[in-house]
C-alpha positions as a Markdown table, in Angstrom:
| # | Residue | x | y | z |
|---|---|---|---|---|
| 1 | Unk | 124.3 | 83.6 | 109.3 |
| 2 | Unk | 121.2 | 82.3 | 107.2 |
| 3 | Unk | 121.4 | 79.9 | 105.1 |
| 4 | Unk | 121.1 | 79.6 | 101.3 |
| 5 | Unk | 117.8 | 77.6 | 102.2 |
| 6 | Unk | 116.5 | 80.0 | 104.3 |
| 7 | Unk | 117.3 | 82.9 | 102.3 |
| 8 | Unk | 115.8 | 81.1 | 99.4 |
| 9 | Unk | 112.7 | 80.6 | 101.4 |
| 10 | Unk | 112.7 | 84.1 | 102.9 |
| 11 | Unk | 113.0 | 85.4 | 99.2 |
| 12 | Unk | 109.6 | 83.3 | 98.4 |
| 13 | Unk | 108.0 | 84.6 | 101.0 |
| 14 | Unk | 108.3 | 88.0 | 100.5 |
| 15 | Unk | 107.7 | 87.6 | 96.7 |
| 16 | Unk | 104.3 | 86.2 | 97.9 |
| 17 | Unk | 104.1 | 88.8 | 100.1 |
| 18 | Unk | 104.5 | 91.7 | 97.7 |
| 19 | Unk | 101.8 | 89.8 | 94.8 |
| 20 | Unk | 99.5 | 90.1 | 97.6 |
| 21 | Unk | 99.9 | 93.7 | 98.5 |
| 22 | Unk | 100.2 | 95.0 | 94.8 |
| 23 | Unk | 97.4 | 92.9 | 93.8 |
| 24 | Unk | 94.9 | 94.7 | 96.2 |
| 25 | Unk | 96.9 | 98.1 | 95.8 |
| 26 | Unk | 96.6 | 98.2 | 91.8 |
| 27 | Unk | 93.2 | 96.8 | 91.2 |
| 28 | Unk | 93.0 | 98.3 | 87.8 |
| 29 | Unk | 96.0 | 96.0 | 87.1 |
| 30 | Unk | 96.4 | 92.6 | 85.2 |
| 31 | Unk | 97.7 | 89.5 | 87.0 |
| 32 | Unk | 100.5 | 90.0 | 84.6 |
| 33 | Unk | 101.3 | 93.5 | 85.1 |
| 34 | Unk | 101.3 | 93.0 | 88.6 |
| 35 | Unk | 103.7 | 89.9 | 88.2 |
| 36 | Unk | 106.0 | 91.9 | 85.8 |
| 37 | Unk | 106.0 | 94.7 | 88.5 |
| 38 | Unk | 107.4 | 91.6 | 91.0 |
| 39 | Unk | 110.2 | 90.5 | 88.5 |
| 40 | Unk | 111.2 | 93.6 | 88.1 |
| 41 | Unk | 111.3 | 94.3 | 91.8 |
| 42 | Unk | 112.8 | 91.1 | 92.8 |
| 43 | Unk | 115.1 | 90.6 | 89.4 |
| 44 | Unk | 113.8 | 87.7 | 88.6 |
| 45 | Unk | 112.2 | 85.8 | 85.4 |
| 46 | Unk | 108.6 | 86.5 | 85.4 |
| 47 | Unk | 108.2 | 82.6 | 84.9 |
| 48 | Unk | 110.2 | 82.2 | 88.5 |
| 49 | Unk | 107.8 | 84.7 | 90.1 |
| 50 | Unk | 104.9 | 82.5 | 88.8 |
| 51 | Unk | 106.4 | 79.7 | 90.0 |
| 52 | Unk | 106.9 | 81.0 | 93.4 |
| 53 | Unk | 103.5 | 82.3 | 93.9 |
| 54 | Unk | 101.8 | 79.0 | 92.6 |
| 55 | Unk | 104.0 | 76.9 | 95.3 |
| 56 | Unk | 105.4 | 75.0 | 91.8 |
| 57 | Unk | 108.6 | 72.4 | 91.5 |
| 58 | Unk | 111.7 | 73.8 | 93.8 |
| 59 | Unk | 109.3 | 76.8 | 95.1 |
| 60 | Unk | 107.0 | 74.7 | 97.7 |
């Protein structure tokens, strides 16, 4: 069984993941739309998603 760590880290990954295939899928998108899209997808804040993808605080 996976850890809360590694879960954690396995959720930041695919986060990361999914920014970079929505990015190039929705080109006519903003940054911010595509990062909405993510929280949405993931439940998350949009500011947790922006930390995740900028490698920021807890989300190295």
């Amino acid at each position: 069984m996976e850890s809360k760590q590694e879960r954690i880290k396995r959720r930041n990954k695919d986060i990361r993941t999914s920014f970079e295939k929505k990015t190039k899928a929705q080109k006519k998108w903003t940054v911010d739309a595509v990062i909405e899209s993510i929280a949405t997808d993931f439940y998350l804040s949009v500011r947790t998603i922006n930390a995740v993808i900028a490698y920021e605080g807890i989300y190295k």
